[in-house]
N, CA, C and O atoms as a Maestro MAE file, in Angstrom:
{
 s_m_m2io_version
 :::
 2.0.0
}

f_m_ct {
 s_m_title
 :::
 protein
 m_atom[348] {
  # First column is atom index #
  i_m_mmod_type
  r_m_x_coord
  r_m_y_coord
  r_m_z_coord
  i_m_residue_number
  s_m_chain_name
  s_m_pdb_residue_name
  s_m_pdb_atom_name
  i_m_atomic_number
  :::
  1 25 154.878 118.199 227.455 1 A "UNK " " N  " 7
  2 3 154.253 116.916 227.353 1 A "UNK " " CA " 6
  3 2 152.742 117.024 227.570 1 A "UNK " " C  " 6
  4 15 151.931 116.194 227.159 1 A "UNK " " O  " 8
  5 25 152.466 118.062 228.216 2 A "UNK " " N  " 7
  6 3 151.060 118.462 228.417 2 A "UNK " " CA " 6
  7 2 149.797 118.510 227.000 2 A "UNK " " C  " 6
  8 15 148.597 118.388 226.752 2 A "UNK " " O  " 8
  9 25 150.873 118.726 226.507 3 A "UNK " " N  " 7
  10 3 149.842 119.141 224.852 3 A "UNK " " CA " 6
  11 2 149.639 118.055 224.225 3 A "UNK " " C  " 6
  12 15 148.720 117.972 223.410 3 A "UNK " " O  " 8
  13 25 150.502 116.978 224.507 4 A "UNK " " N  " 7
  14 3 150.299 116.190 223.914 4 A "UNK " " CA " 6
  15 2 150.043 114.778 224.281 4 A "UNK " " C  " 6
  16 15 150.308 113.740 223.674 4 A "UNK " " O  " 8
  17 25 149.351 115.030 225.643 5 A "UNK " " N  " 7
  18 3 148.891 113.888 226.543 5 A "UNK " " CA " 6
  19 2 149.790 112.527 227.287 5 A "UNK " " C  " 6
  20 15 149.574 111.355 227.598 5 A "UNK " " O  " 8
  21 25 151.154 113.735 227.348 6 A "UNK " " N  " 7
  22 3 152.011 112.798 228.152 6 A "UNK " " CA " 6
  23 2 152.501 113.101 229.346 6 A "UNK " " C  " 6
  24 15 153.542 112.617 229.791 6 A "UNK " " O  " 8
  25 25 151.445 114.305 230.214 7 A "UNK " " N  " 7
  26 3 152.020 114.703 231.109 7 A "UNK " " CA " 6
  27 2 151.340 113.495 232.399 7 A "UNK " " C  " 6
  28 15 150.195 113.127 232.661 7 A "UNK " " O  " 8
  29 25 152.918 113.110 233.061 8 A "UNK " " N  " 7
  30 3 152.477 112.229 234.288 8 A "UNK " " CA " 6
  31 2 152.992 110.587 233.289 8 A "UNK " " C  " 6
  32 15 152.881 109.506 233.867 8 A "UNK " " O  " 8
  33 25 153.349 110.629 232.301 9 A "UNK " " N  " 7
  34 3 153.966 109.609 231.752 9 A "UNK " " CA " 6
  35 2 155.151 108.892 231.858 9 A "UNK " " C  " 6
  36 15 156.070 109.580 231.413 9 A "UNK " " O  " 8
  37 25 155.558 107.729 232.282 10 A "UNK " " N  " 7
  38 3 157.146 107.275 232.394 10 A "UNK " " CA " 6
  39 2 157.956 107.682 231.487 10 A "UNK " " C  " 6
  40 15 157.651 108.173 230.400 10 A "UNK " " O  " 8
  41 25 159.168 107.458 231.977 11 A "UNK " " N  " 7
  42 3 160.168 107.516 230.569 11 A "UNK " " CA " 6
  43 2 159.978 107.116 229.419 11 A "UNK " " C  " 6
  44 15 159.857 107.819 228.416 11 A "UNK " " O  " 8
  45 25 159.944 106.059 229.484 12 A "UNK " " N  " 7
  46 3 160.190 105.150 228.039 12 A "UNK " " CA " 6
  47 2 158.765 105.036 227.173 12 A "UNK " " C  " 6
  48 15 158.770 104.442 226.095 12 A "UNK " " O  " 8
  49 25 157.485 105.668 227.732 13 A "UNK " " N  " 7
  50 3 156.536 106.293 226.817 13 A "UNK " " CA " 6
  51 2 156.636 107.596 226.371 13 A "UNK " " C  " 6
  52 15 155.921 108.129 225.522 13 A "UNK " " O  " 8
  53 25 157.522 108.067 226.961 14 A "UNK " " N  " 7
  54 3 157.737 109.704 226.556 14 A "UNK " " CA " 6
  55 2 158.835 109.516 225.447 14 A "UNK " " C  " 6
  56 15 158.633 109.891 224.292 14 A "UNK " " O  " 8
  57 25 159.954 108.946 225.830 15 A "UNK " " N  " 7
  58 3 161.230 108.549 224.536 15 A "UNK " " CA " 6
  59 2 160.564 108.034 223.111 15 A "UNK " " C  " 6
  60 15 160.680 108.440 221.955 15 A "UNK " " O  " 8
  61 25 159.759 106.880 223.762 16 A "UNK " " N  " 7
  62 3 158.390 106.339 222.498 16 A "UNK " " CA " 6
  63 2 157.956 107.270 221.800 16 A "UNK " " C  " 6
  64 15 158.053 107.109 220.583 16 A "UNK " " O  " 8
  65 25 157.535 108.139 222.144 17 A "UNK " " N  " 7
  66 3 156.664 109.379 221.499 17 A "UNK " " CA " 6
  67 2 157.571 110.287 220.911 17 A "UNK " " C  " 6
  68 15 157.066 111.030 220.070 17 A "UNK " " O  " 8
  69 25 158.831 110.430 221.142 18 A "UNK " " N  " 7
  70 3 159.402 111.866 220.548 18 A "UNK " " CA " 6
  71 2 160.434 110.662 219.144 18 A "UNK " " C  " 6
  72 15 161.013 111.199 218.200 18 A "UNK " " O  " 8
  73 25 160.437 109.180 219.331 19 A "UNK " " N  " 7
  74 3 161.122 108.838 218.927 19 A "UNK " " CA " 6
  75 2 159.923 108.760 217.674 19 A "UNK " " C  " 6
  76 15 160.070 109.348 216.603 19 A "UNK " " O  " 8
  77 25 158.662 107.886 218.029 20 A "UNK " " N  " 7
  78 3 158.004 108.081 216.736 20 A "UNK " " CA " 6
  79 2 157.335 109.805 215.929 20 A "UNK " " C  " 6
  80 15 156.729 110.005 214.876 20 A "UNK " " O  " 8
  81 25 157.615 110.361 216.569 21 A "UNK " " N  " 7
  82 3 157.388 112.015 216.177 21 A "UNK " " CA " 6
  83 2 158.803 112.242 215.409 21 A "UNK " " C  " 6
  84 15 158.722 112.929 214.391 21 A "UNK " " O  " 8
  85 25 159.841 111.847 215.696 22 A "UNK " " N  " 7
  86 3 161.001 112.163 215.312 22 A "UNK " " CA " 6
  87 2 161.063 113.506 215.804 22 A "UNK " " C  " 6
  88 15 161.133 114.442 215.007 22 A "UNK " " O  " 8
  89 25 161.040 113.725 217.269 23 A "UNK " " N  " 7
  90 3 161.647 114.922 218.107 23 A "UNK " " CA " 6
  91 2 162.730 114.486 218.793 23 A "UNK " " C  " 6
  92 15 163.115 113.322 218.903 23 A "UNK " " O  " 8
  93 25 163.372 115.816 219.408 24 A "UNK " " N  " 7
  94 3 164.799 115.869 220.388 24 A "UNK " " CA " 6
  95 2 164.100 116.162 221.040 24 A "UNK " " C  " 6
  96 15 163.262 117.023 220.772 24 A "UNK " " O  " 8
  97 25 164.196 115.456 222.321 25 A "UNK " " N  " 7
  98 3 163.291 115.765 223.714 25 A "UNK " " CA " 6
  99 2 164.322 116.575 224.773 25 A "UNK " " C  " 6
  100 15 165.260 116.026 225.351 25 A "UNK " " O  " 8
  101 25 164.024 117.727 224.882 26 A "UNK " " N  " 7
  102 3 164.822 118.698 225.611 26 A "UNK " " CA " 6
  103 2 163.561 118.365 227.488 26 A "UNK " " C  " 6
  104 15 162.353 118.266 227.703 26 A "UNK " " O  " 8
  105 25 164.610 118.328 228.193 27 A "UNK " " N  " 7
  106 3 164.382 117.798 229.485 27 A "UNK " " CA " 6
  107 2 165.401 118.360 230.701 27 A "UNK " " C  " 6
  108 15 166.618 118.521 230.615 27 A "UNK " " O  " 8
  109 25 164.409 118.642 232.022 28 A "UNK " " N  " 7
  110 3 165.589 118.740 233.175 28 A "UNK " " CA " 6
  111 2 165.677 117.519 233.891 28 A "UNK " " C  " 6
  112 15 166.399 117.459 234.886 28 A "UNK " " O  " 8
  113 25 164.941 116.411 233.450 29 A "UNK " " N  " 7
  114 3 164.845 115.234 234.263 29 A "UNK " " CA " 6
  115 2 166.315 114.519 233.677 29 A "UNK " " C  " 6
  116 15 166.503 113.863 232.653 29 A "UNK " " O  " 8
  117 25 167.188 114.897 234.678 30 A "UNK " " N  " 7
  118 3 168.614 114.542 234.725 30 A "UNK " " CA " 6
  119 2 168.970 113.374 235.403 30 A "UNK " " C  " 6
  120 15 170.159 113.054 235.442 30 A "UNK " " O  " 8
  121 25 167.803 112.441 236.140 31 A "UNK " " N  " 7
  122 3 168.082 111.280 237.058 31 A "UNK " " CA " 6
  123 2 167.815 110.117 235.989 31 A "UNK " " C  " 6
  124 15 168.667 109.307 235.625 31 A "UNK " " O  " 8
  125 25 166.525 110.171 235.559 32 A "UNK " " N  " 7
  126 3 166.414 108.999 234.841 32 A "UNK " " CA " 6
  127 2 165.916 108.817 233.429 32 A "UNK " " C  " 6
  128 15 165.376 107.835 232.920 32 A "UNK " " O  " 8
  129 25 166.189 109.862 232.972 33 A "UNK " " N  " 7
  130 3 166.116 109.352 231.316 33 A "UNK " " CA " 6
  131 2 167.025 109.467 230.521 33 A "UNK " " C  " 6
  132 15 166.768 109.629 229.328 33 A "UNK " " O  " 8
  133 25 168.319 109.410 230.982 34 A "UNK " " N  " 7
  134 3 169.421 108.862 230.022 34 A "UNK " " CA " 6
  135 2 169.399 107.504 230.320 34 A "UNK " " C  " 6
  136 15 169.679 107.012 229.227 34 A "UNK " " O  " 8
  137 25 169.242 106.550 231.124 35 A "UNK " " N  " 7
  138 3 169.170 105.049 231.074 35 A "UNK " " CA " 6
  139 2 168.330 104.884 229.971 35 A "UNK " " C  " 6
  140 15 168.806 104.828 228.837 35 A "UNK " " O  " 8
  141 25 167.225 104.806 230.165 36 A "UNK " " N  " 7
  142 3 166.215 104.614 229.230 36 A "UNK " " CA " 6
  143 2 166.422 105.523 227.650 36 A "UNK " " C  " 6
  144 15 165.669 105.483 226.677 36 A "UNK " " O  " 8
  145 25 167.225 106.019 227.756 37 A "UNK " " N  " 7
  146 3 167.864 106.658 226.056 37 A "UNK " " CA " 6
  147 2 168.288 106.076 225.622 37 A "UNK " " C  " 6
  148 15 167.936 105.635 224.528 37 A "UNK " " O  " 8
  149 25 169.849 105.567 226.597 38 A "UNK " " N  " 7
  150 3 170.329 104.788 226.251 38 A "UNK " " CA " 6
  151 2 169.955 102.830 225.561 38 A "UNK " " C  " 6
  152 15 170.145 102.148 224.554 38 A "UNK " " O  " 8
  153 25 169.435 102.737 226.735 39 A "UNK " " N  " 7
  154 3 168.906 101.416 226.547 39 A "UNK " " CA " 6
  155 2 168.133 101.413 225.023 39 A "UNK " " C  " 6
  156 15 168.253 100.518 224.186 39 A "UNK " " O  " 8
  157 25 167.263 102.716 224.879 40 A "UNK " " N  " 7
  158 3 167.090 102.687 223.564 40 A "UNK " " CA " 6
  159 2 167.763 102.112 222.395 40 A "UNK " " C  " 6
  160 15 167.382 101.391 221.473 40 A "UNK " " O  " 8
  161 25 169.019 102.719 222.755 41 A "UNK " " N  " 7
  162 3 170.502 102.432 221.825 41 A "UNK " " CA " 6
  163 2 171.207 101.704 221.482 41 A "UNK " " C  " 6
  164 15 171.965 101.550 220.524 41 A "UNK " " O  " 8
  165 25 170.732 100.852 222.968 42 A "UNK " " N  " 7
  166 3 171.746 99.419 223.428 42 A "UNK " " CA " 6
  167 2 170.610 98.343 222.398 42 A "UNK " " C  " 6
  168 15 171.129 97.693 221.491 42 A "UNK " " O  " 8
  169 25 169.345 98.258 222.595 43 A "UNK " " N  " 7
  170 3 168.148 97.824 221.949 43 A "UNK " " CA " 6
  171 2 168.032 97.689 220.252 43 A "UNK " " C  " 6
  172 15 167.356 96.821 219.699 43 A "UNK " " O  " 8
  173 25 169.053 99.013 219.347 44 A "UNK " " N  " 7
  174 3 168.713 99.427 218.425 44 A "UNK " " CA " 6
  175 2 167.195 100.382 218.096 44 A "UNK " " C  " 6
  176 15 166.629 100.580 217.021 44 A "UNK " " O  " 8
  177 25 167.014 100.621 218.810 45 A "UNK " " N  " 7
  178 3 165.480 101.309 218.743 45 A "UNK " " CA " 6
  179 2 165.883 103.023 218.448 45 A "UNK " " C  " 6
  180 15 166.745 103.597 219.114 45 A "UNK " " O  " 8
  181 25 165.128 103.673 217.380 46 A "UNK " " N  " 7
  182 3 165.221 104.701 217.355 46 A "UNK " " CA " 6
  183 2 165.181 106.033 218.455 46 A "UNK " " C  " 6
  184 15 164.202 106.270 219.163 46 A "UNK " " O  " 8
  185 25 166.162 106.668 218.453 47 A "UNK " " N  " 7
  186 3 166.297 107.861 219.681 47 A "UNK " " CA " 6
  187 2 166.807 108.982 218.866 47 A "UNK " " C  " 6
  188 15 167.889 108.892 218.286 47 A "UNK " " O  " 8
  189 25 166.204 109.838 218.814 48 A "UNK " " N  " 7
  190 3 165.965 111.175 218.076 48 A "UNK " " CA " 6
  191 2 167.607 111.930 218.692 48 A "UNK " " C  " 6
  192 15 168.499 112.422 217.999 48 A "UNK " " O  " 8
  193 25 167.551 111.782 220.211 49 A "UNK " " N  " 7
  194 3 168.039 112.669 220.665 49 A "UNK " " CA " 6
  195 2 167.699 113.225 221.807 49 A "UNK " " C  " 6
  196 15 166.606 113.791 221.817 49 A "UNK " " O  " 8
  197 25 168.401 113.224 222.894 50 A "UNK " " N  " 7
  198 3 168.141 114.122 224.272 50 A "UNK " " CA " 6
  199 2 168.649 115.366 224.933 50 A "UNK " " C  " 6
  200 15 169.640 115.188 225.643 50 A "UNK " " O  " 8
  201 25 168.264 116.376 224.867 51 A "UNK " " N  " 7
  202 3 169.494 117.581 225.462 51 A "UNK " " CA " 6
  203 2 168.703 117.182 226.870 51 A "UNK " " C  " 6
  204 15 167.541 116.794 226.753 51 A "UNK " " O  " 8
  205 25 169.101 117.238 227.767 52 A "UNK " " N  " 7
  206 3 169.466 117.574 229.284 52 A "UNK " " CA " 6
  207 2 169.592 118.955 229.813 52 A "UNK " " C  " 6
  208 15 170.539 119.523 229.268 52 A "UNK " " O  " 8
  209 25 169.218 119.407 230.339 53 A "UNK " " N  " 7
  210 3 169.485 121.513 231.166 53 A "UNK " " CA " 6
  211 2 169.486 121.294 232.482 53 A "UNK " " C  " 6
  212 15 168.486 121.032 233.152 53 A "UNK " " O  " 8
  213 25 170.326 121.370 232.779 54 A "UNK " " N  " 7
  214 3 170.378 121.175 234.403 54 A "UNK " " CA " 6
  215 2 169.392 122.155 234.746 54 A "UNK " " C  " 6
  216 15 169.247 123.139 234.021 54 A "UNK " " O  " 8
  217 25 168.601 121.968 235.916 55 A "UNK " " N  " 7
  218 3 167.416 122.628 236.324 55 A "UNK " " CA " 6
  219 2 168.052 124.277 237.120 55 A "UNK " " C  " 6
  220 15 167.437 125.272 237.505 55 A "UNK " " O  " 8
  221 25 169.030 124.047 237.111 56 A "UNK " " N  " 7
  222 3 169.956 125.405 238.200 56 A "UNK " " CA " 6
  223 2 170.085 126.169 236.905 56 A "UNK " " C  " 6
  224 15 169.549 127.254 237.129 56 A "UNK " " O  " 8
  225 25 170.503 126.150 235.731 57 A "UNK " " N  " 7
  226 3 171.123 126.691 234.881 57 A "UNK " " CA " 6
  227 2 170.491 127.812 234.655 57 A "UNK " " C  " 6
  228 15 169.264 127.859 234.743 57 A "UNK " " O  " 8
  229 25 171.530 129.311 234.200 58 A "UNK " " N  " 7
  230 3 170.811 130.138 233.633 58 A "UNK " " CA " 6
  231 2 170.058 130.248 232.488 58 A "UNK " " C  " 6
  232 15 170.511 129.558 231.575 58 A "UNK " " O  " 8
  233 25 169.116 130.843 232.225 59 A "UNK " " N  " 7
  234 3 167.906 130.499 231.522 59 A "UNK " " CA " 6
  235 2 168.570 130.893 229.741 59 A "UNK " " C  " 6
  236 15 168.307 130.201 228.758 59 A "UNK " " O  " 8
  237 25 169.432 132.134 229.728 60 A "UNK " " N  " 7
  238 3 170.257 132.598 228.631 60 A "UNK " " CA " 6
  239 2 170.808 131.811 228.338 60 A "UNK " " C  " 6
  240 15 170.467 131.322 227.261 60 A "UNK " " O  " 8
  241 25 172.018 131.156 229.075 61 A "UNK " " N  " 7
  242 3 173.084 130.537 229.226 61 A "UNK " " CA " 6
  243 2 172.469 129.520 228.084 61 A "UNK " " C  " 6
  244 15 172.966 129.231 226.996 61 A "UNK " " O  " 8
  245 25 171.278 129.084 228.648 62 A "UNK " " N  " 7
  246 3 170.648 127.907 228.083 62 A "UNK " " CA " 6
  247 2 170.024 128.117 226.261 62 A "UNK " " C  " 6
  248 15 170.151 127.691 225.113 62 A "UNK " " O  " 8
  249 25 169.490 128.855 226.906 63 A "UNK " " N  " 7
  250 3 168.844 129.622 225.074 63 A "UNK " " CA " 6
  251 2 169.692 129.752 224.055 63 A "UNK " " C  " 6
  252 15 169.375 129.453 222.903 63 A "UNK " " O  " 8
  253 25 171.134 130.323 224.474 64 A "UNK " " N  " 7
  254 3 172.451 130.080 223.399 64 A "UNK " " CA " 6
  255 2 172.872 129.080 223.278 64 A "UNK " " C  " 6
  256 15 173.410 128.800 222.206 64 A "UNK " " O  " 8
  257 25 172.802 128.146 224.309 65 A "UNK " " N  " 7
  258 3 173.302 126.916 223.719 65 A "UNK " " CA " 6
  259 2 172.196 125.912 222.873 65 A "UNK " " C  " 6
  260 15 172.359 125.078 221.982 65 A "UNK " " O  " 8
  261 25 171.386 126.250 223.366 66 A "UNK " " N  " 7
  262 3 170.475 125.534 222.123 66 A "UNK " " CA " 6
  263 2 170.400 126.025 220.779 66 A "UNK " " C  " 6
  264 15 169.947 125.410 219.813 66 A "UNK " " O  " 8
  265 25 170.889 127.203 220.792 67 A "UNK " " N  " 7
  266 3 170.763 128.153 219.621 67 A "UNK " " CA " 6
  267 2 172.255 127.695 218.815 67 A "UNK " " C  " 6
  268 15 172.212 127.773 217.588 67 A "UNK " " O  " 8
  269 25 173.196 127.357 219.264 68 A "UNK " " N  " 7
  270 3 174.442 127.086 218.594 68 A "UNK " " CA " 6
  271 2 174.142 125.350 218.411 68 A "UNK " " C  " 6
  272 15 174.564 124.621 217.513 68 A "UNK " " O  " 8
  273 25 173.458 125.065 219.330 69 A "UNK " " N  " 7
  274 3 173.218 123.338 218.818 69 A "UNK " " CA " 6
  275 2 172.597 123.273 217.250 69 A "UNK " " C  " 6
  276 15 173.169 122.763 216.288 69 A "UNK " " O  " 8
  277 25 171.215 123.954 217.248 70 A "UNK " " N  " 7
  278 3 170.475 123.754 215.964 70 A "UNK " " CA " 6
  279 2 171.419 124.187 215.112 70 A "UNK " " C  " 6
  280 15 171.946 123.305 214.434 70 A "UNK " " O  " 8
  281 25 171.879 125.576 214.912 71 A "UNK " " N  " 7
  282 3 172.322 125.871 214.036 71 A "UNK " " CA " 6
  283 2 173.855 125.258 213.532 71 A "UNK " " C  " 6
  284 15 174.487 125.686 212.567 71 A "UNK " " O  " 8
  285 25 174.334 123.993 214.567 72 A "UNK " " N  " 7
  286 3 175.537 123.516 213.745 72 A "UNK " " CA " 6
  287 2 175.690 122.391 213.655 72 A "UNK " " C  " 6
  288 15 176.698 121.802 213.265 72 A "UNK " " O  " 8
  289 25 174.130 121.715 214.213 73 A "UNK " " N  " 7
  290 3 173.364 120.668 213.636 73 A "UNK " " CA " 6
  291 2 172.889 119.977 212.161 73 A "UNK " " C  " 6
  292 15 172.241 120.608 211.326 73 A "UNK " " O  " 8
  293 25 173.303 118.644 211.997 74 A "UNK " " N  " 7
  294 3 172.858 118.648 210.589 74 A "UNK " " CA " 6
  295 2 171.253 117.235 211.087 74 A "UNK " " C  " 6
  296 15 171.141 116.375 211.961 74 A "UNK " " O  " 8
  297 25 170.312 117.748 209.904 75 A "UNK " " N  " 7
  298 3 169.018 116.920 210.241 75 A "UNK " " CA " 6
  299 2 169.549 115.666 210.933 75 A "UNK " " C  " 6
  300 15 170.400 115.125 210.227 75 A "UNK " " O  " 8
  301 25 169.328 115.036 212.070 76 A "UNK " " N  " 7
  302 3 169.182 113.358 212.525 76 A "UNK " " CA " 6
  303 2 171.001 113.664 213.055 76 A "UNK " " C  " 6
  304 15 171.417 112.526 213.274 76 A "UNK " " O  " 8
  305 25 171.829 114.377 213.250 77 A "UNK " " N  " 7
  306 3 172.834 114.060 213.779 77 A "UNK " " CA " 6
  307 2 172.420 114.177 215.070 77 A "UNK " " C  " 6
  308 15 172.241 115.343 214.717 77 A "UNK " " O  " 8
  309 25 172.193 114.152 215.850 78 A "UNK " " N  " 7
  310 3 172.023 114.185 217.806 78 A "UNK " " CA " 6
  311 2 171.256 112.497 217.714 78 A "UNK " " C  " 6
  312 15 171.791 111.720 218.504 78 A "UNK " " O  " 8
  313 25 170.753 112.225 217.342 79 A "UNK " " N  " 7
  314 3 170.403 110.506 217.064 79 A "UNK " " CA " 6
  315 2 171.092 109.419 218.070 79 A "UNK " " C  " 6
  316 15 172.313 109.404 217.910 79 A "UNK " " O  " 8
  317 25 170.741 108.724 218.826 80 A "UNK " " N  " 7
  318 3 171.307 107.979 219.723 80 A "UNK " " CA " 6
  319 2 172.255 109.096 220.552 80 A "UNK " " C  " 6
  320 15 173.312 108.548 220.866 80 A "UNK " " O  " 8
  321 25 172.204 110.422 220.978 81 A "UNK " " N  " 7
  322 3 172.911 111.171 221.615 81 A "UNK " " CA " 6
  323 2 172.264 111.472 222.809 81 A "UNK " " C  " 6
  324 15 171.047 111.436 222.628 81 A "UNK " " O  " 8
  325 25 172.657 111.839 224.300 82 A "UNK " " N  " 7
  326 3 172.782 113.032 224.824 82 A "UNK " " CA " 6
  327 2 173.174 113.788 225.333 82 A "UNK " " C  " 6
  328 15 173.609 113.644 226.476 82 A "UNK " " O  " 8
  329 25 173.181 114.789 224.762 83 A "UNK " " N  " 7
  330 3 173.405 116.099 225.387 83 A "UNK " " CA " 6
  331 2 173.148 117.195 226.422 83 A "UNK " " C  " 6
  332 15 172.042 117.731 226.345 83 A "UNK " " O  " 8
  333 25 173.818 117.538 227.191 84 A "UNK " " N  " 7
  334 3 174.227 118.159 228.650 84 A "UNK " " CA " 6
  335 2 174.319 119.584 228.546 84 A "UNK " " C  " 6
  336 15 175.355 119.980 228.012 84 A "UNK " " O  " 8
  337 25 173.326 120.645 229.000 85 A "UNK " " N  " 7
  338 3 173.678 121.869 228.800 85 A "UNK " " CA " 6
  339 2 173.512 122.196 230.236 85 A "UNK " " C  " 6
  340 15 173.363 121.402 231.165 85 A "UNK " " O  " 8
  341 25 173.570 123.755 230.278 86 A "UNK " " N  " 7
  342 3 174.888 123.956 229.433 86 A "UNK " " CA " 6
  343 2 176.299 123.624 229.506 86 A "UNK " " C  " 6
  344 15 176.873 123.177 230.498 86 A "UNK " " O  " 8
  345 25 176.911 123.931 228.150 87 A "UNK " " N  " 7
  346 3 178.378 123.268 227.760 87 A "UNK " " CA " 6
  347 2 179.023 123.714 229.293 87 A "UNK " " C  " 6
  348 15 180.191 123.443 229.574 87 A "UNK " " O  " 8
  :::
 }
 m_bond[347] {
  # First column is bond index #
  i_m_from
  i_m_to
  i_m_order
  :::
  1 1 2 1
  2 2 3 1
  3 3 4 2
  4 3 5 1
  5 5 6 1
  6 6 7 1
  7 7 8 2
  8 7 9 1
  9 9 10 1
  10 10 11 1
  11 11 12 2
  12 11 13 1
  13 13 14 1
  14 14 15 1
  15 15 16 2
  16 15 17 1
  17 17 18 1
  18 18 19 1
  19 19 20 2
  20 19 21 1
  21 21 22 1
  22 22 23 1
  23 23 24 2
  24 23 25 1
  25 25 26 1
  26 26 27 1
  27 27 28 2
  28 27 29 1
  29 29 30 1
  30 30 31 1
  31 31 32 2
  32 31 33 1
  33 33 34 1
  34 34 35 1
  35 35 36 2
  36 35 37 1
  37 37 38 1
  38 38 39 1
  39 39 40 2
  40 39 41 1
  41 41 42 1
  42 42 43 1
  43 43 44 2
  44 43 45 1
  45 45 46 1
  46 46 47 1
  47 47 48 2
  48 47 49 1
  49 49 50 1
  50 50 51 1
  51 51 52 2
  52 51 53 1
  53 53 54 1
  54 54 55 1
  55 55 56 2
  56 55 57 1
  57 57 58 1
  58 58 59 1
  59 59 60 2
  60 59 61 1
  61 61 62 1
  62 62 63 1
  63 63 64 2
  64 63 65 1
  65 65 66 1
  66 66 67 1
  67 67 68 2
  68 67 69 1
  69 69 70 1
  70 70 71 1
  71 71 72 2
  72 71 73 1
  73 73 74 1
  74 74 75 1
  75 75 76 2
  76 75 77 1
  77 77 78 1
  78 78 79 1
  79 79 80 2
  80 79 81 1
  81 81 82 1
  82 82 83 1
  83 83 84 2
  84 83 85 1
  85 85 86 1
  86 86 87 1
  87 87 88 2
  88 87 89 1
  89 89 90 1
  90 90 91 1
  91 91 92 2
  92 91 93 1
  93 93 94 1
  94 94 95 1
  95 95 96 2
  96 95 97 1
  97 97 98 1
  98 98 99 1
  99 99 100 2
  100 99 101 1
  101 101 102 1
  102 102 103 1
  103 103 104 2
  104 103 105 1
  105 105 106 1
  106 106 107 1
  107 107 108 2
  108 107 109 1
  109 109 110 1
  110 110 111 1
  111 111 112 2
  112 111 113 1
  113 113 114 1
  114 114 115 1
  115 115 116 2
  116 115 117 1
  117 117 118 1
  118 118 119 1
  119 119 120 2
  120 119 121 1
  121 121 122 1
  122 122 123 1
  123 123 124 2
  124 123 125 1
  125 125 126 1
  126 126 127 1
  127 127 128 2
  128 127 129 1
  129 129 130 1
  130 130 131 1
  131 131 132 2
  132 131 133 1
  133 133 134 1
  134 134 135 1
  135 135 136 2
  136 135 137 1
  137 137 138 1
  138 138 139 1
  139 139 140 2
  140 139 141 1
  141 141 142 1
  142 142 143 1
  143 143 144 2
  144 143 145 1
  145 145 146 1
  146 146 147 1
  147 147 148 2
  148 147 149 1
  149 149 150 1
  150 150 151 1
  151 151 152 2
  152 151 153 1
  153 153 154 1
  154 154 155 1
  155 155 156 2
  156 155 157 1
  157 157 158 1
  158 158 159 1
  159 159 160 2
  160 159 161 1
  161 161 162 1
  162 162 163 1
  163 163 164 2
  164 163 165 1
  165 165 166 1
  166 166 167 1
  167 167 168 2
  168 167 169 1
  169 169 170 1
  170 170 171 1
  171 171 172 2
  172 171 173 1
  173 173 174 1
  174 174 175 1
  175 175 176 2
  176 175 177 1
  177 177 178 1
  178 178 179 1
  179 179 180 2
  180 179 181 1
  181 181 182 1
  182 182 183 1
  183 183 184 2
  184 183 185 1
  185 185 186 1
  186 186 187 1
  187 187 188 2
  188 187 189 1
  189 189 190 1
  190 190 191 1
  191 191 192 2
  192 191 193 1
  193 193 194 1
  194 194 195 1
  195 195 196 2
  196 195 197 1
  197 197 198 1
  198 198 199 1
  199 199 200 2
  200 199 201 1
  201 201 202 1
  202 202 203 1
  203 203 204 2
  204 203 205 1
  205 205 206 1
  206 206 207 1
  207 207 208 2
  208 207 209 1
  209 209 210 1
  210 210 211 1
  211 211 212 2
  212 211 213 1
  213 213 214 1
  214 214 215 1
  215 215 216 2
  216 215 217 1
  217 217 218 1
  218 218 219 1
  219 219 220 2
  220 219 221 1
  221 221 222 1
  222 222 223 1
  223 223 224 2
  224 223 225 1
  225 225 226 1
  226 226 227 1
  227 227 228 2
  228 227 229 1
  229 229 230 1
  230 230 231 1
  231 231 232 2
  232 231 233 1
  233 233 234 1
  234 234 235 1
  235 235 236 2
  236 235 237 1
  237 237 238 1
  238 238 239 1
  239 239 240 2
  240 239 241 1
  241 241 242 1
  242 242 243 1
  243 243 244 2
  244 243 245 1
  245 245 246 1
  246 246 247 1
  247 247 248 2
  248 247 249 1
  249 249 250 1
  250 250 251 1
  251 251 252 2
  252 251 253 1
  253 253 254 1
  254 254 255 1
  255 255 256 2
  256 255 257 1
  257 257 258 1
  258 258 259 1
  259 259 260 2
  260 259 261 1
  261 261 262 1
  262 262 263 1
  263 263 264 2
  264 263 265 1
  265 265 266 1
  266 266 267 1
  267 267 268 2
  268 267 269 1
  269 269 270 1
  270 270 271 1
  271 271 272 2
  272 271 273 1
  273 273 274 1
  274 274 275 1
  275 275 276 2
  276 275 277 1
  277 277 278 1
  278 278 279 1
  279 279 280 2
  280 279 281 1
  281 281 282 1
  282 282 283 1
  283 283 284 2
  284 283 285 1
  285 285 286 1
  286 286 287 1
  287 287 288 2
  288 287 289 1
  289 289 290 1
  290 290 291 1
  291 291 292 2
  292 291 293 1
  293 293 294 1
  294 294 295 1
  295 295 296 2
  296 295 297 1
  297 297 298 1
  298 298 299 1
  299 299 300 2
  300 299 301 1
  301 301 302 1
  302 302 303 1
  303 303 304 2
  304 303 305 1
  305 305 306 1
  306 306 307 1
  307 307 308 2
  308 307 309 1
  309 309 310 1
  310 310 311 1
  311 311 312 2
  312 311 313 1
  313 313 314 1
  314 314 315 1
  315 315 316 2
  316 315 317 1
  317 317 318 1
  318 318 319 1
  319 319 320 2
  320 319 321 1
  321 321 322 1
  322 322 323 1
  323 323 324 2
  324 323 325 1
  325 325 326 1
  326 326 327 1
  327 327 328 2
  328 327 329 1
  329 329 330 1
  330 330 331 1
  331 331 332 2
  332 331 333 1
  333 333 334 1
  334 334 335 1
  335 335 336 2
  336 335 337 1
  337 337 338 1
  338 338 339 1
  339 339 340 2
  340 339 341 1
  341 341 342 1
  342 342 343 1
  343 343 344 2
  344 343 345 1
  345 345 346 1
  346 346 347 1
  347 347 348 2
  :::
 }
}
């Protein structure tokens, strides 16, 4: 978020931003930005998509599962989703 002048930003300007970028916002902030994803959802408002990594997780563990996400991913399916790694 640093690069792109959202570091120190709330949720729901950060969801704003990846939603108008049309990014999947990969995150360890596991407390409070699935409300605000959601609510996205509940709203109708565009949500790209959230993976979640629990902050404990192994760092591999993690890299393959993102690696089996993209690749059995089709464009815009994770859309109003999120996702919990690892599996």
């Amino acid at each position: 978020m640093q690069d792109v002048g959202l570091s120190g930003k709330d949720d729901p300007t950060i969801l704003e931003w990846a939603a108008q970028e049309e990014r999947i916002l990969l995150t360890h902030d596991v407390s409070t930005i699935t409300r605000y994803a959601y609510d996205r959802v509940r709203l109708g408002q565009t949500m790209p998509g959230v993976i979640e990594v629990s902050p404990d997780a192994a760092v591999g563990r993690v890299i393959e599962d993102i690696l089996v996400l993209v690749e059995c991913s089709q464009d815009g399916e994770l859309e109003g989703q999120v996702q919990y790694l690892p599996w």
